[in-house]
C-alpha positions as a Markdown table, in Angstrom:
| # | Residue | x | y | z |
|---|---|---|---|---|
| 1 | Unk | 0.0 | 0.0 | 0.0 |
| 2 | Unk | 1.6 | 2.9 | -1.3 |
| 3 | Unk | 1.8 | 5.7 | 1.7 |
| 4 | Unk | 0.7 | 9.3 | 1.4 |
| 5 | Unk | 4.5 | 10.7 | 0.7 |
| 6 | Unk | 4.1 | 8.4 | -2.9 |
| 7 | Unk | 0.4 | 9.3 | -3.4 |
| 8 | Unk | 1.3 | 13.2 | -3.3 |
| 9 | Unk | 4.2 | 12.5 | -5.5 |
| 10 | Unk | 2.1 | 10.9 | -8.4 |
| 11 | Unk | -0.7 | 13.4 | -7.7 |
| 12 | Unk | 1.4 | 16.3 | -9.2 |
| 13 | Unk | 2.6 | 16.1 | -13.1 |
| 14 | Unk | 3.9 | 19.0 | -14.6 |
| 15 | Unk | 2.2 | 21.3 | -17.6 |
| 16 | Unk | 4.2 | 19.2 | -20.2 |
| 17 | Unk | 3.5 | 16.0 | -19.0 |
| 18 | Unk | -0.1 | 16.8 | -18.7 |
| 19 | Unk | -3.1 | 16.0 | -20.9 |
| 20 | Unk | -4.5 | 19.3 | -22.3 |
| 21 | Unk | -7.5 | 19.3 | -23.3 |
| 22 | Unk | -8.2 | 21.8 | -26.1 |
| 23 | Unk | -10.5 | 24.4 | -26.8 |
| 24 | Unk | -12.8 | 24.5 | -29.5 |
| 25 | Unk | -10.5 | 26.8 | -32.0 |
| 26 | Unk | -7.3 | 24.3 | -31.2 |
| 27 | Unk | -10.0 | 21.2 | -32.4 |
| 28 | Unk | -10.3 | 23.0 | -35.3 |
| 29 | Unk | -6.6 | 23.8 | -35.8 |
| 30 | Unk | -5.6 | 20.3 | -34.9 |
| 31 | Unk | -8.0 | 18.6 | -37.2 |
| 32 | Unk | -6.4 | 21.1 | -40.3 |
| 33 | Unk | -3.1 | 19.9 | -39.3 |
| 34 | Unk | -4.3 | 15.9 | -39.2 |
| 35 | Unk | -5.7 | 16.8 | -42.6 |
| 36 | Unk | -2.5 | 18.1 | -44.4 |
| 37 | Unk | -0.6 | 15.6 | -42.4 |
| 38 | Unk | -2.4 | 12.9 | -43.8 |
| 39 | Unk | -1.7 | 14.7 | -47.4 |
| 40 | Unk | 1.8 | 14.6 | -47.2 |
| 41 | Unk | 2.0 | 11.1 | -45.8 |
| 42 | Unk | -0.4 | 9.9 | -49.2 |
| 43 | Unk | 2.3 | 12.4 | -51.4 |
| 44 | Unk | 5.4 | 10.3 | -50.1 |
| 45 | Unk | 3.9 | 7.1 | -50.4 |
| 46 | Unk | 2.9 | 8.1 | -53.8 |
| 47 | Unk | 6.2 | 9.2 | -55.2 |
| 48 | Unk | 8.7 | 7.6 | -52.8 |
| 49 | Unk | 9.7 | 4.1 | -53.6 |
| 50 | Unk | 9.5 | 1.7 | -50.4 |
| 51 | Unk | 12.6 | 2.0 | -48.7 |
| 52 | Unk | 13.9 | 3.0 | -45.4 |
| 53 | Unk | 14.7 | 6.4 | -46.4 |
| 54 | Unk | 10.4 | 6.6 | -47.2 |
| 55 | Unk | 10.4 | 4.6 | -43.9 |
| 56 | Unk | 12.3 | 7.0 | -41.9 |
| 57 | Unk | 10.1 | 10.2 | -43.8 |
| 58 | Unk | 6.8 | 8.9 | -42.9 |
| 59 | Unk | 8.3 | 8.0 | -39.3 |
| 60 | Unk | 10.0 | 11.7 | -39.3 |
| 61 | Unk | 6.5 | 12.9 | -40.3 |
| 62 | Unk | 4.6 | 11.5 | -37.1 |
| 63 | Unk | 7.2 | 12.9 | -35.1 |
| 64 | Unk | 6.4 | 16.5 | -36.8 |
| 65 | Unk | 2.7 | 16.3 | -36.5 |
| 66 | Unk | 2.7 | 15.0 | -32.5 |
| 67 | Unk | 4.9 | 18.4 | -32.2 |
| 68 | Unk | 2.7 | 20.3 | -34.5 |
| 69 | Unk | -0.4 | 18.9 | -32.2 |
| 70 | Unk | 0.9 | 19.8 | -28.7 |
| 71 | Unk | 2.2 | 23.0 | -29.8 |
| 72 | Unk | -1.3 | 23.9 | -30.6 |
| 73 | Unk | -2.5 | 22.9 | -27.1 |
| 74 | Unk | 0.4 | 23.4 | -25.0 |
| 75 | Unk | 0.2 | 26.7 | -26.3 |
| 76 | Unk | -3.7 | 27.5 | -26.1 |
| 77 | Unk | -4.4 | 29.5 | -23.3 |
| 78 | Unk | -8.2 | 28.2 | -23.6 |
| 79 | Unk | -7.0 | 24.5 | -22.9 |
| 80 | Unk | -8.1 | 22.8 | -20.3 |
| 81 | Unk | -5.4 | 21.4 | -18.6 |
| 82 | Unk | -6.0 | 18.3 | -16.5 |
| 83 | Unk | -3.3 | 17.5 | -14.0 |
């Protein structure tokens, strides 16, 4: 049974860490991004042969849109953060 010292401990995450919940303006912004993510994955499958240069693209891609994503709610002052 964990005592109230460890309970406290996992009771506080930090703003990064944190789920954010966004507003209805980030939604919208998010879902553009998703969108022209989801274009420029379908462009390098199209015109990149499979390799693990294309492999490592579409990898470096989902890297760029989970940074694209929470900069949208990190940075929205009308998130709801939920800590």
């Amino acid at each position: 049974m964990a005592d109230d010292t460890e309970c406290e401990e996992r009771a506080h995450i930090d703003k990064p860490f944190a789920y954010h919940k966004p507003s209805d303006d980030g939604h919208r912004r998010i879902t553009r991004l998703r969108e022209d993510f989801s274009r420029v994955k379908a462009s390098i499958e199209r015109n990149c042969p499979e390799s693990r240069q294309r492999s490592v693209a579409l990898t470096e891609l989902e890297t760029a849109a989970m940074w694209a994503i929470k900069a949208v709610v990190f940075n929205d002052p009308a998130s709801e953060v939920e800590r």
